[in-house]
N, C-alpha and C positions, 0 to 999 in steps of 0.2 A: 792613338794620338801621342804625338812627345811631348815633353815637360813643357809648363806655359806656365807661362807668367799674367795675368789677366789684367794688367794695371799698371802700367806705366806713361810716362809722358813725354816726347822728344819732339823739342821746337824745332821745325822745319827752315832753310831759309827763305821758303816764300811768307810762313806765316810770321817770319820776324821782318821783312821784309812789309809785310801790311799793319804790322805794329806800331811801326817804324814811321809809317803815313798818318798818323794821325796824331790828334792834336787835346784831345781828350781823352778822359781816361776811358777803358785801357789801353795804354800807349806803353811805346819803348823808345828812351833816348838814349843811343847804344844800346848797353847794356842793363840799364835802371827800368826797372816796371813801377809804373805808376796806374795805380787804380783809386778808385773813389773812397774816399771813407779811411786809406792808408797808408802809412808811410811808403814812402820808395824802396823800393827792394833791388838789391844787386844779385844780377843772374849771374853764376860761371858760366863763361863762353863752351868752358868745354863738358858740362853738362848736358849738351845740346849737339857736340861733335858729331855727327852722324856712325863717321868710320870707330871711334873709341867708343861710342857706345853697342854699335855691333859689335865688337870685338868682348865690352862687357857679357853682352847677353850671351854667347857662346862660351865662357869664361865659366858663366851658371849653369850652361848646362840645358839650354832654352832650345827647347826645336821653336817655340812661337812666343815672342814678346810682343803684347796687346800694346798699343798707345794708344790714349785719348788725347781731347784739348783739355787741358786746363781750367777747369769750370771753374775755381773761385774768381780768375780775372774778369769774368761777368757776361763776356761776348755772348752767353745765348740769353741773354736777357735784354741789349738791346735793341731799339726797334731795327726795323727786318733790313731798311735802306743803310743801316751802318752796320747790319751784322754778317749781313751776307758775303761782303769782301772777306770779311777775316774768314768765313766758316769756308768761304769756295779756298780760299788761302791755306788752312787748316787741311781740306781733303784734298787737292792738287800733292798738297808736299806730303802726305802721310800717304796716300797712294800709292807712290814713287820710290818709298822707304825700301831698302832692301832685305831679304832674309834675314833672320827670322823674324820682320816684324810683321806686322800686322795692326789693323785699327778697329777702332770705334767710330761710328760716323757722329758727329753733334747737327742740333739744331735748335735754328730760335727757339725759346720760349713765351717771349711776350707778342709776335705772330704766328703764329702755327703755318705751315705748309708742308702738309703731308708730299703733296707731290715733288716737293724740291729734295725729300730727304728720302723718296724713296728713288729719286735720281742717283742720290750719292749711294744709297745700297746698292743698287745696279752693279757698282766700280768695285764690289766685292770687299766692302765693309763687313766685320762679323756681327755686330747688331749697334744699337742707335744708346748713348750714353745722354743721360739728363741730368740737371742739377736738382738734389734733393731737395733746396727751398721751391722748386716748380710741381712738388710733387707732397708739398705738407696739407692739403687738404680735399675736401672734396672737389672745391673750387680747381684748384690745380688740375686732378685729376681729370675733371671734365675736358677743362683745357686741354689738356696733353690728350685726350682719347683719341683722336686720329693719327696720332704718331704710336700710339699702344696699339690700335685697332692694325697698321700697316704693321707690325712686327709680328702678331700675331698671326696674319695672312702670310706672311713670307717664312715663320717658321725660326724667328731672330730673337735675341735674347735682350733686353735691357740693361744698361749697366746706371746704375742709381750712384751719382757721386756728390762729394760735396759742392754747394754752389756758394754766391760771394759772400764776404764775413764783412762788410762795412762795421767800422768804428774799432776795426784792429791798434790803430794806434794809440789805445787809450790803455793799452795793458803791454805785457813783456811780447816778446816777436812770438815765443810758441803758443799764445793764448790762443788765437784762429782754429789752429790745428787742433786745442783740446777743448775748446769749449762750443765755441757754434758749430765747427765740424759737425763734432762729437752731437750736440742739439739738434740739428739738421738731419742726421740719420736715424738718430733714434726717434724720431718725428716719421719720418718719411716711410722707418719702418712698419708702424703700426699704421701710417696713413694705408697704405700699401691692403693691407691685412685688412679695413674698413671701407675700401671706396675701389680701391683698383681690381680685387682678385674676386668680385662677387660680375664683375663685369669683363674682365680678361682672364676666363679661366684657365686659358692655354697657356699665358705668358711666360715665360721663363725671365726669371730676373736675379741679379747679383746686386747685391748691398756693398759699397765701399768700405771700408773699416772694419769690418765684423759689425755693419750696421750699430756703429757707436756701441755695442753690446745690451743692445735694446734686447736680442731675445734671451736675456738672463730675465729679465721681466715678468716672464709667461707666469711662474706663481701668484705674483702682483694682478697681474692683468685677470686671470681668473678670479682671484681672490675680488676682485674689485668688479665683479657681472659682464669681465668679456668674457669671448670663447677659451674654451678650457685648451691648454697645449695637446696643439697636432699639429703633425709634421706634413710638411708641403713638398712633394719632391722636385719641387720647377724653383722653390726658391734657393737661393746661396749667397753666399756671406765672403768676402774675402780679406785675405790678413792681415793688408798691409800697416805695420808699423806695431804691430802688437808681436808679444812675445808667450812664449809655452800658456803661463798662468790660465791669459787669455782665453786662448786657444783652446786648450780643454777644457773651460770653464763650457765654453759655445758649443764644442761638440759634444759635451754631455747634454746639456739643453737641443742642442740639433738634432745631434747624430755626425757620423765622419763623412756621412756624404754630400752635407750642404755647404760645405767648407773647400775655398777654392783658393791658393796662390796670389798673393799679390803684394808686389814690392812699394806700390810708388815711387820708386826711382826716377830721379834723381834727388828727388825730397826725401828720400830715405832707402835704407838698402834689403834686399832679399834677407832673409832667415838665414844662420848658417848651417841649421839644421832646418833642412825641409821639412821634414815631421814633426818639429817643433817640440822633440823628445815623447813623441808617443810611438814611434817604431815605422819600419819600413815601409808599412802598409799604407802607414797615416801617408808617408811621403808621395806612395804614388797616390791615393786615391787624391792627394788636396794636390797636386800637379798632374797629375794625367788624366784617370776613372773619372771624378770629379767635373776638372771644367769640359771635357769631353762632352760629357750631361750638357752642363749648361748651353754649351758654342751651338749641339747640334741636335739636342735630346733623345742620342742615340745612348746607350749603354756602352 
């Protein structure tokens, strides 16, 4: 497999286009996002370029740039009669993306229809992205079992991202990013670890962030009567927005093979060293060897 990127985001114009249709949040008036709980946000028009950002992504050196939707705007959260425009919106224009991209398919989380989302796998989705607040507990987890259970049967990997920050406006614009994100995965990770993998033990799953850097924890968490650190070869962690420190902090706690590429772009930009200064190897295994694993759980 070539270099991949696991993590990015590029608003289509149909999904702005159904943005654009509504009248509560989340909405877009132009170019202004408006969601619940905070301020209005200005999107760059040409964050979202189609042709300029394919041109990025070969620029890095990308045989495959993942997009998802955008889970903090909330869309799989509401009910199924308002969300389903945006998500058929979402998979019509990300479908349609040209080389090298590639998608994540999303779905509700506050009605579940396994069968609608294992329509959009069909169109050659590379597995089903969820918001990590749909996935902080047991409860969640139940919930979401038939969308676990369909990935599992198809052989598709989960990508666990952050979902909405309500009451972002009560702190600086980067607070979302570092605090409920950040809360959110490192939640979602240990949720994962207690309620999802004793029940999907096939699953192959990617954490957003380096899973908030939850699995620095494992001494903690032993130390405190959970399970003692072991390594899971179906789960991975991706890097976006973190830097070296990070990075090898988690793959000593991991290992370098649970560590996968991801920029979030256009919220933020690729590494300019892929190996994140731990040498060649690191670069291909967290861009090739790596998400290889995850996409297909082939070697």
């Amino acid at each position: 497999m070539t270099d991949v990127d696991v993590h990015q985001h590029l608003w289509t114009p149909s999904l702005v286009t159904a943005l654009r249709s509504r009248r509560e949040p989340p909405f877009l008036d132009g170019w202004t996002l408006f969601l619940d709980g905070e301020p209005p946000y200005e999107i760059p028009p040409a964050d979202h370029d189609i042709a300029r950002r394919t041109e990025l992504a070969v620029a890095d050196g990308l045989g495959r740039a993942l997009v998802s939707l955008s889970a903090p705007i909330g869309v799989e959260w509401l009910p199924a009669a308002e969300a389903r425009p945006l998500l058929d919106a979402y998979h019509d224009g990300a479908a349609d993306l040209p080389a090298p991209f590639g998608a994540w398919a999303a779905a509700c989380v506050r009605d579940i229809d396994a069968n609608a989302t294992a329509g959009e796998l069909d169109r050659g989705f590379v597995g089903l992205q969820l918001p990590a607040n749909a996935l902080a507990d047991a409860t969640g987890y139940a919930r979401c079992a038939p969308l676990l259970d369909l990935l599992e049967e198809r052989d598709l990997p989960l990508f666990v991202h952050p979902g909405p920050a309500p009451g972002g406006s009560e702190g600086p614009g980067w607070w979302p990013a570092i605090v409920p994100y950040v809360q959110q995965m490192h939640t979602a990770w240990f949720a994962f670890q207690a309620f999802a993998r004793p029940r999907h033990p096939r699953l192959r799953v990617c954490f957003a962030l380096l899973a908030g850097l939850a699995p620095l924890h494992g001494e903690r968490l032993a130390a405190r009567g959970g399970p003692g650190e072991k390594t899971d070869p179906d789960v991975f962690v991706e890097t976006s927005s973190y830097g070296p420190t990070a990075v090898e902090a988690v793959v000593h706690a991991l290992g370098p093979d649970a560590v996968v590429q991801g920029s979030d772009r256009p919220y933020a930009t690729p590494p300019r060293h892929p190996g994140f200064g731990l040498g060649a190897a690191a670069a291909y295994a967290f861009r090739s060897a790596n998400p290889r694993r995850l996409l297909t759980g082939q070697e």
